[in-house]
C-alpha positions as a LaTeX table, in Angstrom:
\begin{tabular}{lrrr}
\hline
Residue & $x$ (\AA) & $y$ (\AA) & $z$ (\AA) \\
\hline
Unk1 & 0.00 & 0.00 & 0.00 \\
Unk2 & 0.86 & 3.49 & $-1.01$ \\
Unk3 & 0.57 & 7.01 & $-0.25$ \\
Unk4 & $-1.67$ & 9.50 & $-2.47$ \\
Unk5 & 0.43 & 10.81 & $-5.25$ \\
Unk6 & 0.83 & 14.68 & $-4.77$ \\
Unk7 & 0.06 & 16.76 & $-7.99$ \\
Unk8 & 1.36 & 19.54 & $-9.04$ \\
Unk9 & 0.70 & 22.97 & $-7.04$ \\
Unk10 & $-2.06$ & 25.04 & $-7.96$ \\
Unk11 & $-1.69$ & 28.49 & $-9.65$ \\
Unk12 & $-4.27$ & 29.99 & $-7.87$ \\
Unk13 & $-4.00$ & 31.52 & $-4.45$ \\
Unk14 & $-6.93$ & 31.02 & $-1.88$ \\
Unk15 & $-7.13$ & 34.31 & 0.78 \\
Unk16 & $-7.24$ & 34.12 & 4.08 \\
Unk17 & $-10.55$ & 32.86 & 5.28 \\
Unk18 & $-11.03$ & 34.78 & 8.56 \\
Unk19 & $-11.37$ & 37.33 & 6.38 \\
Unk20 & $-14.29$ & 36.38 & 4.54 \\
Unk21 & $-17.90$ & 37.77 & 5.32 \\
Unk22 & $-18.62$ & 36.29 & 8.45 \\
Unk23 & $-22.22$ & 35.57 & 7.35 \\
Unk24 & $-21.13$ & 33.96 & 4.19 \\
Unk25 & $-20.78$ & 30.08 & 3.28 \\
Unk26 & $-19.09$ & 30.96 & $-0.01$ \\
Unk27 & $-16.10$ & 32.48 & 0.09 \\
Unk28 & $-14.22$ & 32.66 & $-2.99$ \\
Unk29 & $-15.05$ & 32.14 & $-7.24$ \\
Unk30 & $-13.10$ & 31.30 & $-9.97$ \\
Unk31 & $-10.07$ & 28.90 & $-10.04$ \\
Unk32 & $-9.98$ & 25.52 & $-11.67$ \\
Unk33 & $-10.53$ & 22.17 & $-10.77$ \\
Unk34 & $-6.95$ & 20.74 & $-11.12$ \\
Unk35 & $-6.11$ & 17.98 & $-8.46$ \\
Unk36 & $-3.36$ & 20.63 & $-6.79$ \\
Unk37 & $-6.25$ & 23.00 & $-6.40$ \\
Unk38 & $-8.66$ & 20.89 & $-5.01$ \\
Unk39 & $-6.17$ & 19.26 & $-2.52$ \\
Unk40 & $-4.50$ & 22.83 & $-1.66$ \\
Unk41 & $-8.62$ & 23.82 & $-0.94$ \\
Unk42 & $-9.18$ & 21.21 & 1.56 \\
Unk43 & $-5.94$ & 22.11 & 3.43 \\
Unk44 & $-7.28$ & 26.14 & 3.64 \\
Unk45 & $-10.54$ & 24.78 & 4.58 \\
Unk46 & $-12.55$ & 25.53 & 1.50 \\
Unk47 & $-14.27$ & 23.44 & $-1.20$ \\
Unk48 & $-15.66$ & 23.17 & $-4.23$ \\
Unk49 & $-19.56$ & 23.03 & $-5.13$ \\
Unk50 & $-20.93$ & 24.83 & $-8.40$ \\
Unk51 & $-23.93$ & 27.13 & $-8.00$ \\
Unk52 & $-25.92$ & 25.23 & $-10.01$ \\
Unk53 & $-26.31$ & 22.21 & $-12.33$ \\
Unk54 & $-26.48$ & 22.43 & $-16.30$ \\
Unk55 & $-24.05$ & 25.57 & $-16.59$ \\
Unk56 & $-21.12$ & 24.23 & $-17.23$ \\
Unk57 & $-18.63$ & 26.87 & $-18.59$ \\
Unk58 & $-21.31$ & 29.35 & $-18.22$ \\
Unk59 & $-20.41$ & 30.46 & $-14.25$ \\
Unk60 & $-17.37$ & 30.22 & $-12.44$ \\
Unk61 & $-16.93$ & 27.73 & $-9.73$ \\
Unk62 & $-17.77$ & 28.82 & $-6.38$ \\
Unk63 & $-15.64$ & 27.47 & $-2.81$ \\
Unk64 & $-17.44$ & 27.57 & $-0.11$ \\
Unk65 & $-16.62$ & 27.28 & 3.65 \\
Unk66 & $-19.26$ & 27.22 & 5.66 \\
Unk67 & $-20.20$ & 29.61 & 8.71 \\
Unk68 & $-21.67$ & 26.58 & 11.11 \\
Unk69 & $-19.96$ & 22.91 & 9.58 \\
Unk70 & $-21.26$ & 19.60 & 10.22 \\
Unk71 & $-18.34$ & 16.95 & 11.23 \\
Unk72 & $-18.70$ & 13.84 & 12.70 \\
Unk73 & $-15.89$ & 12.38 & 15.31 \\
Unk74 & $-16.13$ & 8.89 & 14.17 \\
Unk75 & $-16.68$ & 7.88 & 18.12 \\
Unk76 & $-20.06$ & 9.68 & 17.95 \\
Unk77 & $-21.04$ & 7.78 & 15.07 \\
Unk78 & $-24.80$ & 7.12 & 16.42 \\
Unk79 & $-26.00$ & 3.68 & 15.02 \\
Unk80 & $-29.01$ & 2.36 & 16.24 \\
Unk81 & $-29.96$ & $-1.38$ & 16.42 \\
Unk82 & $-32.45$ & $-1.21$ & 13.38 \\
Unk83 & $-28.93$ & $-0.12$ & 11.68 \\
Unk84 & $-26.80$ & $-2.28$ & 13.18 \\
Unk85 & $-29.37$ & $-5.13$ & 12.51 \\
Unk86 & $-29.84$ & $-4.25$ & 8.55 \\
Unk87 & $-25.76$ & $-3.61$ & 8.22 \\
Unk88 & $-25.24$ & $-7.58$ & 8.78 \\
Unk89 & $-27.04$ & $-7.73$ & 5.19 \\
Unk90 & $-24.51$ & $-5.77$ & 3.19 \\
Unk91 & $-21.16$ & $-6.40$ & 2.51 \\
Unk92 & $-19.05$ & $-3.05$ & 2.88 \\
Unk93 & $-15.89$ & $-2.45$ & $-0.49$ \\
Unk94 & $-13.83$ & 0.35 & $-0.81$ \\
Unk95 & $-12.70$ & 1.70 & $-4.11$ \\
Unk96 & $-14.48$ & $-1.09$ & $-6.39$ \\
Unk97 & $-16.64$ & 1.39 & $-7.82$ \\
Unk98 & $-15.92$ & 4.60 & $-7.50$ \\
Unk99 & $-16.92$ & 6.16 & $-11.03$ \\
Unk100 & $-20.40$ & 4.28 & $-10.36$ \\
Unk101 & $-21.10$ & 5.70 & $-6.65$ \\
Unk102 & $-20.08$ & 9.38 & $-8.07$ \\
Unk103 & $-22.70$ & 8.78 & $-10.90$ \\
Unk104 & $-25.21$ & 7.41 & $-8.93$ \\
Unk105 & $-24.78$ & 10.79 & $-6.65$ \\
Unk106 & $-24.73$ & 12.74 & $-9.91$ \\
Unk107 & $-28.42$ & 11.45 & $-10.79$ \\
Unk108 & $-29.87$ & 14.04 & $-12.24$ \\
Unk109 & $-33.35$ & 12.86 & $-10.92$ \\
Unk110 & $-32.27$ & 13.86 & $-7.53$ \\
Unk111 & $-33.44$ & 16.63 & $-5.84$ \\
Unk112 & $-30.52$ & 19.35 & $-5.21$ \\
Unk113 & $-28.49$ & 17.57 & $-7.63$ \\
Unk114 & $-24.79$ & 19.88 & $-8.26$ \\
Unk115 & $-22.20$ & 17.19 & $-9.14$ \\
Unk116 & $-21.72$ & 18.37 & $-12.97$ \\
Unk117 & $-19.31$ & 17.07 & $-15.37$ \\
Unk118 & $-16.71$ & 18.79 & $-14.35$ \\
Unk119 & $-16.99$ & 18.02 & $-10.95$ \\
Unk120 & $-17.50$ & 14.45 & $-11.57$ \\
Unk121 & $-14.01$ & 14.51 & $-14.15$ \\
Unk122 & $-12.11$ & 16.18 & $-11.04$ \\
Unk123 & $-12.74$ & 13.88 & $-8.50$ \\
Unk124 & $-12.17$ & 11.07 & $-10.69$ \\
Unk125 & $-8.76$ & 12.14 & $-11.18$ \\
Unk126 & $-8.12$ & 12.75 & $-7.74$ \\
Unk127 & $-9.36$ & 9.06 & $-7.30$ \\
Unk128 & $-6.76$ & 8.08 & $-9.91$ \\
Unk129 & $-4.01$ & 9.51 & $-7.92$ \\
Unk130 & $-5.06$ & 7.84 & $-4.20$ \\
Unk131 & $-7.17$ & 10.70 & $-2.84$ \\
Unk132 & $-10.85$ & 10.27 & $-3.47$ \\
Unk133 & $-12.32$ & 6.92 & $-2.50$ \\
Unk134 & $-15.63$ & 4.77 & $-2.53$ \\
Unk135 & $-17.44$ & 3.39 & 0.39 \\
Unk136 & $-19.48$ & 0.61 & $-0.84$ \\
Unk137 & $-22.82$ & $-1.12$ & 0.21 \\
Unk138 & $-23.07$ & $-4.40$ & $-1.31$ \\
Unk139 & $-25.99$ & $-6.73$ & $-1.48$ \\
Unk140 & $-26.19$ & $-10.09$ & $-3.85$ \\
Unk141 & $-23.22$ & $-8.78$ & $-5.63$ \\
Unk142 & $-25.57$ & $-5.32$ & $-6.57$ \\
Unk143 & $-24.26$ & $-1.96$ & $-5.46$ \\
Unk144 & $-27.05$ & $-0.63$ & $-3.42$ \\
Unk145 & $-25.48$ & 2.34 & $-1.56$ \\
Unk146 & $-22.76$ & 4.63 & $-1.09$ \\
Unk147 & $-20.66$ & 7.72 & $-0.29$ \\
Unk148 & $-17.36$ & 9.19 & $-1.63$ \\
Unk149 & $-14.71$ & 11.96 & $-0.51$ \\
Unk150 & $-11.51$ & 12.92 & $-0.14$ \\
Unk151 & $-8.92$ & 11.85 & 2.31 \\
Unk152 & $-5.94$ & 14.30 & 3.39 \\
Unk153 & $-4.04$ & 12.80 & 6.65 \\
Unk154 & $-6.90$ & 12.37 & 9.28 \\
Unk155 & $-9.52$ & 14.24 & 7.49 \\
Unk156 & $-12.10$ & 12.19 & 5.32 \\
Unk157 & $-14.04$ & 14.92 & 3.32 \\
Unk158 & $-17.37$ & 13.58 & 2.62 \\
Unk159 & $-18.85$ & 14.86 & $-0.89$ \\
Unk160 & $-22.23$ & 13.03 & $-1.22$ \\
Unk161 & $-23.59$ & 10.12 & $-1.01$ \\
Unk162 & $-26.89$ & 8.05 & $-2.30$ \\
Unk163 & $-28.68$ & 4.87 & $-1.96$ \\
Unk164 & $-30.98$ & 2.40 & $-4.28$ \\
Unk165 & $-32.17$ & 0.41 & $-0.98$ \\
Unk166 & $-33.48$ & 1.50 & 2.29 \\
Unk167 & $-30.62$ & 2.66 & 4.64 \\
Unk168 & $-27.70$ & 1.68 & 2.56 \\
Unk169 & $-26.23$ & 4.63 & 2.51 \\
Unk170 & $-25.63$ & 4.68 & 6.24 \\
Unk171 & $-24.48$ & 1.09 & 6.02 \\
Unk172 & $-21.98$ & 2.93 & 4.32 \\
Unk173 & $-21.53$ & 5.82 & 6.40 \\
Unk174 & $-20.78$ & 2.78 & 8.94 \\
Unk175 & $-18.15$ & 1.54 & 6.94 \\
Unk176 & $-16.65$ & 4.37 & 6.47 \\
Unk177 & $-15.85$ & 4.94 & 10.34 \\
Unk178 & $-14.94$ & 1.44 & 10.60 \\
Unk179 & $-11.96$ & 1.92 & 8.08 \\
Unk180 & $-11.19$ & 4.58 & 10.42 \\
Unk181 & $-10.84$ & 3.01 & 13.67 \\
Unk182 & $-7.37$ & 2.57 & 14.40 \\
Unk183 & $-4.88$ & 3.82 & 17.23 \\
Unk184 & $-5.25$ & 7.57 & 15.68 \\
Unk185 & $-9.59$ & 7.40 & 15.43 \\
Unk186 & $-9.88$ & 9.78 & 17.94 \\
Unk187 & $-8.04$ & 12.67 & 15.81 \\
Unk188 & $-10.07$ & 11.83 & 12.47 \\
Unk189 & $-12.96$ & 13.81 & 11.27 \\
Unk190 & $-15.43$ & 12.94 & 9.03 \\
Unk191 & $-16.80$ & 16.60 & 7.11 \\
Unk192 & $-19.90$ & 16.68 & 5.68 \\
Unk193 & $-19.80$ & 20.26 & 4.98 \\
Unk194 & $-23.28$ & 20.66 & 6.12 \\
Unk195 & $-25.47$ & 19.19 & 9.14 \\
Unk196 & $-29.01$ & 18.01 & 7.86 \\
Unk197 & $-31.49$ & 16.45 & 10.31 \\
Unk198 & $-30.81$ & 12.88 & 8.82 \\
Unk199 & $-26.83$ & 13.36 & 9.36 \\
Unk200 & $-27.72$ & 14.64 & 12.90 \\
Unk201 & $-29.56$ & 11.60 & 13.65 \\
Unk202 & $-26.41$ & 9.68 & 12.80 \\
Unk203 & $-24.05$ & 11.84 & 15.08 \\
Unk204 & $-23.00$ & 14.48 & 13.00 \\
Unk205 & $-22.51$ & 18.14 & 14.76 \\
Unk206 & $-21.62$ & 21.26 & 13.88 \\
Unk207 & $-18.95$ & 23.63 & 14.72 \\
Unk208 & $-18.17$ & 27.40 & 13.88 \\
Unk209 & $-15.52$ & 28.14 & 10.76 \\
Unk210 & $-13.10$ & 29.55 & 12.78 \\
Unk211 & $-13.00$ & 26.57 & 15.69 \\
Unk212 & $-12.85$ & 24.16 & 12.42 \\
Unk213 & $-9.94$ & 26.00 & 10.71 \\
Unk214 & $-8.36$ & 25.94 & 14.39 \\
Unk215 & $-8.26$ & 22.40 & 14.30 \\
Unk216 & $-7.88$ & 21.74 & 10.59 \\
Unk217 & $-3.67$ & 21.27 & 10.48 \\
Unk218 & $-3.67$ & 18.63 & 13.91 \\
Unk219 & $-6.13$ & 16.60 & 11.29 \\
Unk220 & $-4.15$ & 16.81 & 8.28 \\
Unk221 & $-1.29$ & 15.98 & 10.35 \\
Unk222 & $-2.58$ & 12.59 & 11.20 \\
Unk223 & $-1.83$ & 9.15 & 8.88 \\
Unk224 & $-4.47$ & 8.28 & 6.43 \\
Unk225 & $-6.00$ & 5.09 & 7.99 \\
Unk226 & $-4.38$ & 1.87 & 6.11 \\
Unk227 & $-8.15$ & 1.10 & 4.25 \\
Unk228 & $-7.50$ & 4.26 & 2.23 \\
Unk229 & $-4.10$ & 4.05 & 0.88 \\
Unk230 & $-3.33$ & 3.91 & $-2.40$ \\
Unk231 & $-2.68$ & 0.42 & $-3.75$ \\
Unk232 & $-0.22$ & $-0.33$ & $-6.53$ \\
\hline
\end{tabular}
């Protein structure tokens, strides 16, 4: 197993972030959506998200970092016994599918769809090079649920996830703090950008921009878990 391959640094500088409108989730626009600027987001804090779907090269890309984010410490993972009961039936893969669990999240059909080409061409490069990964929900050999991110040290960057059968999709969110339950679990953070009632349900709180920037470079500085390295 292998570390991430770094890219090449971005061209683009992102400003400082405390200085931002303290009101405001989006904080920058423009850029491009080269792995070094993607990566060099995450480390400042920031990522991407278009304003809206169907207008590609029409609008630049906005980076957002929101006021109030919603995290999860994988030891508050809340998983009730329904859960627990209906996770026995899935079998949980990492990285087997990737490009189909970003598609499936790209379903047009879904409500508040915003992964767009481009987004979708990004993040499959960064999977290509050890970053972005798949967590899988398996059932009778049919992919039935699932999430992808990003993973920089002890951060795991959640983008979005979906499911085609009843709860998979936390089965997945299960398996994701499972690969990341080792000696270093309790410095990890899941980051799901932003709390919903469903992700509260599960554990997920939130915290104010400036505490999460605080604590953003003790994350990073923390191994990836051995589930998500590179392989080959």
């Amino acid at each position: 197993m292998h570390q991430p391959l770094e890219p090449p640094s971005s061209r683009w500088v992102f400003g400082d972030i405390h200085e931002a409108d303290a009101d405001e989730d989006l904080v920058a626009i423009g850029a491009d959506l080269e792995p070094g600027t993607i990566l060099g987001a995450y480390r400042r804090g920031l990522f991407p998200m278009p304003f809206g779907t169907g207008r590609r090269a029409r609008e630049p890309m906005g980076w957002w970092s929101p006021v109030r984010r919603g995290v999860l410490s994988p030891a508050d993972l809340h998983v009730s016994r329904s859960l627990r009961r209906t996770a026995r039936d899935f079998e949980i893969r990492i990285d087997t599918a990737f490009e189909e669990v970003i598609d499936a999240c790209a379903d047009p059909q879904r409500p508040h769809g915003w992964i767009d080409p481009d987004i979708r061409e990004a993040y499959v490069a960064l999977h290509g090079l050890g970053w972005a990964h798949s967590v899988e929900a398996w059932r009778d050999g049919c992919l039935e649920g699932g999430l992808y991110g990003l993973a920089i040290g002890g951060l795991f960057a959640g983008e979005s996830m979906f499911h085609r059968a009843r709860d998979a999709s936390k089965v997945a969110l299960v398996g994701l703090v499972a690969a990341l339950d080792d000696e270093h679990a309790a410095r990890r953070l899941v980051d799901v950008q932003w709390r919903t009632p469903h992700l509260a349900s599960l554990g997920v709180r939130e915290v104010e921009r400036d505490l999460y920037l605080a604590g953003l470079p003790g994350v990073l500085a923390v191994p990836l878990p051995g589930p998500l390295l590179r392989s080959g």
